[in-house]
C-alpha positions as CSV (number, residue, x, y, z in Angstrom):
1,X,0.0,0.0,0.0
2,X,1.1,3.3,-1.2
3,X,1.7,6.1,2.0
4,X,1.1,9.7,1.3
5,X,3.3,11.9,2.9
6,X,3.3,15.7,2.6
7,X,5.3,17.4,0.9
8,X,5.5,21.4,1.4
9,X,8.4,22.1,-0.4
10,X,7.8,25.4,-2.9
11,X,4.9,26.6,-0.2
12,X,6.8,29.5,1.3
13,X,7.1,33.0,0.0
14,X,11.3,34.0,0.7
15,X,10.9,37.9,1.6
16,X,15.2,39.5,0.8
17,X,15.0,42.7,2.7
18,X,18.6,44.6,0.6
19,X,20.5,41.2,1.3
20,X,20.3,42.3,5.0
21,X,17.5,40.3,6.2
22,X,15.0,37.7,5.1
23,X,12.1,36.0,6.0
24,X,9.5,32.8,4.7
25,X,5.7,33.4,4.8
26,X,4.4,30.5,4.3
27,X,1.8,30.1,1.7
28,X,-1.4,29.7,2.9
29,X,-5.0,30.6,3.3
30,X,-4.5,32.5,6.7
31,X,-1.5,33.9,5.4
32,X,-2.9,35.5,2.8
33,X,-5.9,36.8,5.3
34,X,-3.8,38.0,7.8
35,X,-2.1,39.9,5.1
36,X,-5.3,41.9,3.5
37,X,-6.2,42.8,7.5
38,X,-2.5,44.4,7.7
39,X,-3.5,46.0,4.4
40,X,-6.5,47.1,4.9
41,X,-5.3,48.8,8.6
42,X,-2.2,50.3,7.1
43,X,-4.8,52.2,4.4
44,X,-6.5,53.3,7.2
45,X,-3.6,54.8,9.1
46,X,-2.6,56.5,6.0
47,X,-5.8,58.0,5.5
48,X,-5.6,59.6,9.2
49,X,-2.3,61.4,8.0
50,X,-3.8,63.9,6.0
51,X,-5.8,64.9,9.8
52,X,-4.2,67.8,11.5
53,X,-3.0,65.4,14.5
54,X,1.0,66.0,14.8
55,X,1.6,62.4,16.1
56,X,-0.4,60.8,13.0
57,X,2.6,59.7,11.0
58,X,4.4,57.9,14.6
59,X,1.2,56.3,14.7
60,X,1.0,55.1,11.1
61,X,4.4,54.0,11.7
62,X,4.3,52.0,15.2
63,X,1.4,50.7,13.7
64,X,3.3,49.3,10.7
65,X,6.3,48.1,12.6
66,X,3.5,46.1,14.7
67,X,2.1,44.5,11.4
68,X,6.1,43.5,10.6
69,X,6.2,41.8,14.2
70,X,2.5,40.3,13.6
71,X,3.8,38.6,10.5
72,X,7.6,37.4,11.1
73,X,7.6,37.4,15.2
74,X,8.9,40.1,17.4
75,X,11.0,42.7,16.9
76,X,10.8,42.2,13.1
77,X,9.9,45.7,12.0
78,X,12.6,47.5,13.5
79,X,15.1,44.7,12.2
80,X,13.6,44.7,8.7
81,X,13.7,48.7,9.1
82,X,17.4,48.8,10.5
83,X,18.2,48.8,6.6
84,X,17.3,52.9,6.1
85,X,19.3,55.1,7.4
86,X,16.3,57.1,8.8
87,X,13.2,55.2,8.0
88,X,9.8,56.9,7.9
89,X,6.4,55.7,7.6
90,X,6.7,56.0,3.9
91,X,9.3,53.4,3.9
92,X,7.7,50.8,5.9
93,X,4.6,51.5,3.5
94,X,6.9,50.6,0.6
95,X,8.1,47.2,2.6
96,X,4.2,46.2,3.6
97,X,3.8,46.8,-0.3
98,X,6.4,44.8,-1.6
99,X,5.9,42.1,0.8
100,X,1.9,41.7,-0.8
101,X,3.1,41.7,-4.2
102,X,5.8,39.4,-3.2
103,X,3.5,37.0,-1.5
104,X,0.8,37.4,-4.3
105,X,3.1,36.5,-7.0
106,X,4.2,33.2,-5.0
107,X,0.6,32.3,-4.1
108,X,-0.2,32.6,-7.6
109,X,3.1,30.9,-8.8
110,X,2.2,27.9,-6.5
111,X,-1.8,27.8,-7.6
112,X,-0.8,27.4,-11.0
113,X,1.5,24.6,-10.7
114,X,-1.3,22.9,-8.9
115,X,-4.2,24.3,-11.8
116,X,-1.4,22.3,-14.4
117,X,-1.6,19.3,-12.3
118,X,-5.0,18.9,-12.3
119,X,-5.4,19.3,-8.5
120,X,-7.3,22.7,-8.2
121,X,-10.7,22.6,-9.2
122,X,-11.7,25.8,-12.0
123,X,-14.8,28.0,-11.0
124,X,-17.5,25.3,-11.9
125,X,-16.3,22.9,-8.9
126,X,-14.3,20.5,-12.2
127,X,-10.7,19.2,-12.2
């Protein structure tokens, strides 16, 4: 009798912070939610910048820096941010961003090796 065992290999998103720091997301469906909440909550910090409140952008940023930790473990912001010289709120908006399309491009990468193996069923429920 044949024995399944699983294999995850090519299920994790490699993040390369300017050859500095890196870290695996792996790819998954909570993953990929956690992700769109982090987005969503980082668009709604931005909006608040535009608000005559003077701490508004050390807000945006803490905030940030506690999505980093939320997705790689603590104290991952500020090491993934220890690569600008004086990093601002616009620059961990830039890493939030290219961690999504990084992770987005993986997810799809791996969806469509499954779709060619015949695993993933299309939108009418078929293989």
């Amino acid at each position: 009798m044949a024995t399944f065992r699983p294999n995850t290999s090519g299920r994790t998103c490699t993040l390369n912070f300017d050859d500095k720091v890196k870290f695996e997301l792996p790819l998954h469906e909570n993953t990929a939610r956690k992700l769109g909440e982090i987005s969503q909550r980082q668009a709604e910090e931005l909006t608040r910048l535009s608000q005559t409140d003077p701490t508004a952008l050390d807000k945006a940023y803490n905030c940030s820096l506690d999505a980093l930790d939320e997705l790689f473990g603590e104290n991952a912001g500020a090491e993934i941010m220890s690569i600008f010289e004086n990093p601002s709120v616009f620059d961990v908006a830039d890493v939030l961003t290219y961690i999504g399309n990084e992770y987005k491009s993986a997810y799809a990468s791996m969806m469509n090796a499954h779709k060619q193996a015949g695993v993933v069923p299309d939108q009418r429920g078929r293989r």
